[in-house]
C-alpha positions as CSV (number, residue, x, y, z in Angstrom):
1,X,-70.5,30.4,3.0
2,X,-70.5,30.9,-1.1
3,X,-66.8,32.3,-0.2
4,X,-65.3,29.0,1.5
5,X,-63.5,26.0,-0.1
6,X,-63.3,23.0,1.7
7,X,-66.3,21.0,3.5
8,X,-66.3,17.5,5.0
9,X,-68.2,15.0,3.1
10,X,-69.5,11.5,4.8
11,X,-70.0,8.5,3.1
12,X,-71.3,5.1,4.3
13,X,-68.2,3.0,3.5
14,X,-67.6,-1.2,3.4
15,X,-69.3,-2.8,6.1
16,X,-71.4,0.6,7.1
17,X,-68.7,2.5,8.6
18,X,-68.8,6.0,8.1
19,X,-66.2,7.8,6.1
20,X,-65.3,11.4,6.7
21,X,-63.2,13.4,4.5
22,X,-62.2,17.2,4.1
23,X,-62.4,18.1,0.5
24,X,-62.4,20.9,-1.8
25,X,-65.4,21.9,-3.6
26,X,-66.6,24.7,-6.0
27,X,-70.5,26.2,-6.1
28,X,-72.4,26.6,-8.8
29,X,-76.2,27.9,-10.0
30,X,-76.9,26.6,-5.9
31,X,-75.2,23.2,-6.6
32,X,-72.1,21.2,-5.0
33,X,-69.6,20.2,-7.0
34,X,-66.7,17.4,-5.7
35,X,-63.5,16.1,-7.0
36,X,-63.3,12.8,-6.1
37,X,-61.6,9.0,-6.9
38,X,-60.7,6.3,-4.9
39,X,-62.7,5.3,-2.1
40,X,-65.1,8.3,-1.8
41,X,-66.0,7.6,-5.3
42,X,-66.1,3.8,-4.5
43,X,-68.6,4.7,-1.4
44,X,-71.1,7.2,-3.4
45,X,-71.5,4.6,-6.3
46,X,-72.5,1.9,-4.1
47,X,-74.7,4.3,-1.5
48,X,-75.4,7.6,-3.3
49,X,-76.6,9.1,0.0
50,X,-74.2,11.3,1.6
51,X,-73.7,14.3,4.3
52,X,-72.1,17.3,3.8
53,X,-70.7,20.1,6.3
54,X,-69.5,23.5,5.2
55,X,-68.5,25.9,7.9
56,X,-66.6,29.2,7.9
57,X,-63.0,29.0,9.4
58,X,-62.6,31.2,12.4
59,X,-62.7,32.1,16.2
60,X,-65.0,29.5,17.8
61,X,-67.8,32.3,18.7
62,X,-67.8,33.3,15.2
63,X,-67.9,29.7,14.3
64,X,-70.9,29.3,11.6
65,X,-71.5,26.0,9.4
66,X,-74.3,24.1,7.3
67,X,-75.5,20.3,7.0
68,X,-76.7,19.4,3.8
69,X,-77.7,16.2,2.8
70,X,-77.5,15.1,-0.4
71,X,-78.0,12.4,-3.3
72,X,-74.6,12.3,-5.2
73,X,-75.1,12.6,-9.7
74,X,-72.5,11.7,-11.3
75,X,-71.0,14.1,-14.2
76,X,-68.1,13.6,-16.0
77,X,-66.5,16.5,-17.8
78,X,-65.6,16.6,-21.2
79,X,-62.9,17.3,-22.6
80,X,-60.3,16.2,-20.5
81,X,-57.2,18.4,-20.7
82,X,-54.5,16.9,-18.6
83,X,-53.6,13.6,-17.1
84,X,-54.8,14.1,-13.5
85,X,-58.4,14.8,-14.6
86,X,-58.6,11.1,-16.4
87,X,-58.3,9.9,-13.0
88,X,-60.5,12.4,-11.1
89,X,-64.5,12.7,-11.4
90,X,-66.5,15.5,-11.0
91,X,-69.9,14.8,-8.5
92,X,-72.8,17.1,-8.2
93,X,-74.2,16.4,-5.3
């Protein structure tokens, strides 16, 4: 699992409907770590809960994943280097 790249992340969204997403995400010192904007970042300000799968790409009998469920903190990396990242936020989740 520390060697994949992308998990699914699920939000509660307007009006409670659930929002699922593949994203990309980085590990580090056993945390998550999300790029994020629009309405992902929009749904973990207003509900900070969210659920998180990570599973290993493969044959279906090799087929191995994790839930986690999380509480989102925000962190906002300094300095910022190029345009893009003034638009993105970093979440630890």
């Amino acid at each position: 699992m520390l060697s994949e790249s992308h998990l699914r992340i699920a939000t509660v969204g307007p009006g409670s409907e659930i929002n699922l997403m593949p994203m990309t995400f980085g590990w580090a010192n056993g945390l998550v770590y999300i790029f994020a904007r629009g309405q992902k970042v929009a749904n973990l300000r207003r509900k900070p809960t969210t659920t998180i799968l990570i599973d290993t790409v493969g044959s279906w009998r090799e087929l191995q994943g994790v839930m986690i469920r999380a509480r989102r903190k925000y962190w906002k990396p300094q300095p910022y280097t190029t345009k893009n990242a003034r638009r993105n936020r970093c979440w630890l989740l």
